[in-house]
KOLLOPA-713068 format. One record per residue: x, y, z of N, C-alpha, C, O, CB in turn; residue in three letters. Coordinates in steps of 0.02 Angstrom, whole numbers, plus 32768, in hexadecimal, padded with zeros to 4 digits. Glycine has a CB too. Example, Ala and Ser with C-alpha at 12.3 -4.5 7.8 and 13.67 -1.06 7.14 Angstrom:
2
82947EE4818682677F1F818682947F5B818682C87F5A81A782357F2081C4ala82827F90816282AC7FCB816582858002818A829E8039819282C07FE2811Eser
% end
This chain:
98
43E91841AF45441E1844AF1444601857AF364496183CAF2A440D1877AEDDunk4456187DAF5A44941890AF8144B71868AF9844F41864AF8D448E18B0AFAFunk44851834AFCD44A91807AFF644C417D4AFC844FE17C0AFCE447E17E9B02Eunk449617BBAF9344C9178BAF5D44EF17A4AF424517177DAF2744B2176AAF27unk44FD17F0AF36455517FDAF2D458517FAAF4A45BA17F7AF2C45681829AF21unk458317FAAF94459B17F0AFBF45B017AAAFC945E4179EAFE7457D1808AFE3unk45961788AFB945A01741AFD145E0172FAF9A461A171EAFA84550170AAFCAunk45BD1738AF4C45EE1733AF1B462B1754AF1C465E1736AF0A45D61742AEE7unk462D179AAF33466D17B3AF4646941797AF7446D1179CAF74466917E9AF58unk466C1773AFA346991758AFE646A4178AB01446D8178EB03446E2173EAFD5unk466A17BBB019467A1807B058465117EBB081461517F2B07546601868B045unk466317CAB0B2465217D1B0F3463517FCB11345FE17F1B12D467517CEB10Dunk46531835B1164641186EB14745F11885B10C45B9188BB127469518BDB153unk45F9188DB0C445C3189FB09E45901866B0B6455F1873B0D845D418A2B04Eunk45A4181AB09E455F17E4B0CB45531809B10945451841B0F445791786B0E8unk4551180BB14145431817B1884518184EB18044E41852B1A145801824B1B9unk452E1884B14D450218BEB14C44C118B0B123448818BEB136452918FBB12Eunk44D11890B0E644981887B0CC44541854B0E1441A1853B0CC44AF187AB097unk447C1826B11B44551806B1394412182DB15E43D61831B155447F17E5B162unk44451846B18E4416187CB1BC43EB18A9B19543AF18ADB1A0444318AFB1E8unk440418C6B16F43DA18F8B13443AD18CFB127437C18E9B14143FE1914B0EBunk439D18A0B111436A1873B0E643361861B13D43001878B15043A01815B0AFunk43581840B15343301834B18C43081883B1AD42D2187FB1CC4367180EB1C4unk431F18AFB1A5430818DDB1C642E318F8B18F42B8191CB1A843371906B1EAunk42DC18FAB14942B718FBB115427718D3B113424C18E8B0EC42DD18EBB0E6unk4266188BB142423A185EB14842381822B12C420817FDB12B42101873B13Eunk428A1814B106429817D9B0EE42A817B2B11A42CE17BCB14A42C217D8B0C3unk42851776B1084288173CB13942C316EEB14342B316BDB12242461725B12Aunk42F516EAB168431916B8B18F43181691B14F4349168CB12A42F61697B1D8unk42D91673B14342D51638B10142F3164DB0D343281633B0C242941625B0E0unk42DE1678B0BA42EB169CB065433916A2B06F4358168FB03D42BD16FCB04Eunk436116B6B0A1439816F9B09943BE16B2B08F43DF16A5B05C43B11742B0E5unk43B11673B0DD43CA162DB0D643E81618B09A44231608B09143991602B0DFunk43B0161AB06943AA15E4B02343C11623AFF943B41610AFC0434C15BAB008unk43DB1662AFF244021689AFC3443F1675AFA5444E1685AF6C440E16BEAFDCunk44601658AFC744941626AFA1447615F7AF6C448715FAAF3144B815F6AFD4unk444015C4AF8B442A159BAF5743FF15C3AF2743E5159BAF0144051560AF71unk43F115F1AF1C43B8160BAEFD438415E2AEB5434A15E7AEA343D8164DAEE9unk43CC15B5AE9743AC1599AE6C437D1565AE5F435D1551AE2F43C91593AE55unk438B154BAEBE43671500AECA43491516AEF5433A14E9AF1C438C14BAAEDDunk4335154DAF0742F9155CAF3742B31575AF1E42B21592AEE84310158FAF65unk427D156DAF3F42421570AF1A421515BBAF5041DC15CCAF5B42151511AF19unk425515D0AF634247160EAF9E42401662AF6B42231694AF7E42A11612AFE5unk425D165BAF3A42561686AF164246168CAEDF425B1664AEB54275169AAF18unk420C16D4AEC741F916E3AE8D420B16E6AE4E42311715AE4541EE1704AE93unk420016C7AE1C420A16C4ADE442351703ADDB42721703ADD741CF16BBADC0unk4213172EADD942211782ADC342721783ADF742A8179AADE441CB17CFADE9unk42631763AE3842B41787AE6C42E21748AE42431F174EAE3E42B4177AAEEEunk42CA1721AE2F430416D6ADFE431C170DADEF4342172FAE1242EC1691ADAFunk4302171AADAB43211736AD6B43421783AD93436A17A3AD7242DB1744AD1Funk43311799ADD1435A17DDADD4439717B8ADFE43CE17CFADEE432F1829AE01unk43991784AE2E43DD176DAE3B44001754ADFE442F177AADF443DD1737AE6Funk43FE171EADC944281716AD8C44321748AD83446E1751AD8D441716FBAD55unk44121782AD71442217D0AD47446317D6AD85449B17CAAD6F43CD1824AD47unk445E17E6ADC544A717E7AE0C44DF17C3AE08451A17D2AE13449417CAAE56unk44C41791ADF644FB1750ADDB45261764ADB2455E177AADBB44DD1714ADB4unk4504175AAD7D4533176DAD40452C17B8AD31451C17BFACF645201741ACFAunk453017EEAD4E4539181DAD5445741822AD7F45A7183DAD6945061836AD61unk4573180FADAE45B61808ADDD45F817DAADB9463217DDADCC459D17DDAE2Aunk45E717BEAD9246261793AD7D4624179DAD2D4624177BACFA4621173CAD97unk462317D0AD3F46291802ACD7466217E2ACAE466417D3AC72464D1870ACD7unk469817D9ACE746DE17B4ACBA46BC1776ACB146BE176EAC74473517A7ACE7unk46A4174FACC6469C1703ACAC4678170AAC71468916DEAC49467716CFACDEunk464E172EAC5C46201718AC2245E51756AC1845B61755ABF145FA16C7AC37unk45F51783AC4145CB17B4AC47457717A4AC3B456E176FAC1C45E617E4AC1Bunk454517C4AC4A44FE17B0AC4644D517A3AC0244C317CEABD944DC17E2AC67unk44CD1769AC0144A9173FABCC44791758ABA044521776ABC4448A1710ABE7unk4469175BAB7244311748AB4B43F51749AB5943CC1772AB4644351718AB3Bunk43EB1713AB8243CA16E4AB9143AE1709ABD443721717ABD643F2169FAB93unk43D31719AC0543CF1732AC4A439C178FAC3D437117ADAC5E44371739AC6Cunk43BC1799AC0643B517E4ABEA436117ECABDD43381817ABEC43E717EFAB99unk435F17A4ABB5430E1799AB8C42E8179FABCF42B917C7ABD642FA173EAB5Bunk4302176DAC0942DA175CAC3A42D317AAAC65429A17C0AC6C42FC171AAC64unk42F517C0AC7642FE1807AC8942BA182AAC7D428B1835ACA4433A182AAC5Eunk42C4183BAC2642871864AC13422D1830AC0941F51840ABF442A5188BABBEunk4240180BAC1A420117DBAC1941D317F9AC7741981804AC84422A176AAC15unk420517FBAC9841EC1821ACD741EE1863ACEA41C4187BAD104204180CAD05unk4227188BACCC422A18C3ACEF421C18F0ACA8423B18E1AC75427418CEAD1Eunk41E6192FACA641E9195EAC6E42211989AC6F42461976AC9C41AE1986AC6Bunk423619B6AC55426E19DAAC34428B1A00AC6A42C61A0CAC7542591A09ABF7unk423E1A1BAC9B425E1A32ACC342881A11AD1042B11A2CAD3542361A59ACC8unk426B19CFAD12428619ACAD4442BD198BAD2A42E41972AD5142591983AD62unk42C41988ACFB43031947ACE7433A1982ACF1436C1969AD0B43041917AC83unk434219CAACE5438819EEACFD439719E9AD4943CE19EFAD6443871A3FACEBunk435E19DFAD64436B19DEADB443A919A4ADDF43D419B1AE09431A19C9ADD2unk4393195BADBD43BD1942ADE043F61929ADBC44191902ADDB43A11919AE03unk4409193CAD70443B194EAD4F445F1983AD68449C197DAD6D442B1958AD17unk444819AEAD76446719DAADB7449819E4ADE444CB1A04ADF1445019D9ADD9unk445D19A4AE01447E19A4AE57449A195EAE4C449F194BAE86443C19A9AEA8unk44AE1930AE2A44DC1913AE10450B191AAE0A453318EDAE1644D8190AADF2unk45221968ADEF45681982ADE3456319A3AE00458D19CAADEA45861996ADAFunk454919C1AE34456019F6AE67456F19CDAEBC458D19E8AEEB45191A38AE69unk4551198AAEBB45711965AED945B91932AEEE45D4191BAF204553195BAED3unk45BF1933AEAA45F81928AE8A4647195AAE8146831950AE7945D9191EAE52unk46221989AE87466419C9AE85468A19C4AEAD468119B3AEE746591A0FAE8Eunk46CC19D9AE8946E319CFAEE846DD1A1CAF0746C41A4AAEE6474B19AEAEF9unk46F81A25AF4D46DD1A54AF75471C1A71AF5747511A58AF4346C91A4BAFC9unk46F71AD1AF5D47261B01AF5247611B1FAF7C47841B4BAF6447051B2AAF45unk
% end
């Protein structure tokens, strides 16, 4: 999630970090590759879909803020206590620095 905020923000210096973080986390070259495409790739889990859309349109709150639709899908995977988690770190990624 991080690193696709990064990308959408256009932070450079945040991509490079989140790269390494993920790689050093045990995410793999392929996956991090196809994070831009996420929607036409068949590299990721149903459950990580619906938590990048939730990043997506969490990150671009002015355009249309998070859906309906995205919301339903949300709680279809994550219970009550996981769905605050990356609603979260959504907006705490997003903040700007103090």
């Amino acid at each position: 999630m991080q690193l696709q905020v990064g990308q959408i923000n256009g932070g450079g210096l945040c991509v490079d970090a989140h790269i390494k973080g993920a790689t050093a986390a045990g995410d793999t070259a392929v996956r991090l590759s196809r994070l831009a495409a996420w929607r036409h790739s068949t590299v990721f889990t149903e459950a990580e879909r619906v938590a990048l859309r939730l990043t997506e349109e969490g990150t671009r709150l002015g355009d249309h803020g998070v859906s309906d639709e995205t919301w339903a899908e949300v709680r279809k995977h994550y219970d009550d206590d996981q769905v605050g988690a990356p609603a979260c770190l959504v907006s705490l990624i997003n903040a700007p620095p103090a």
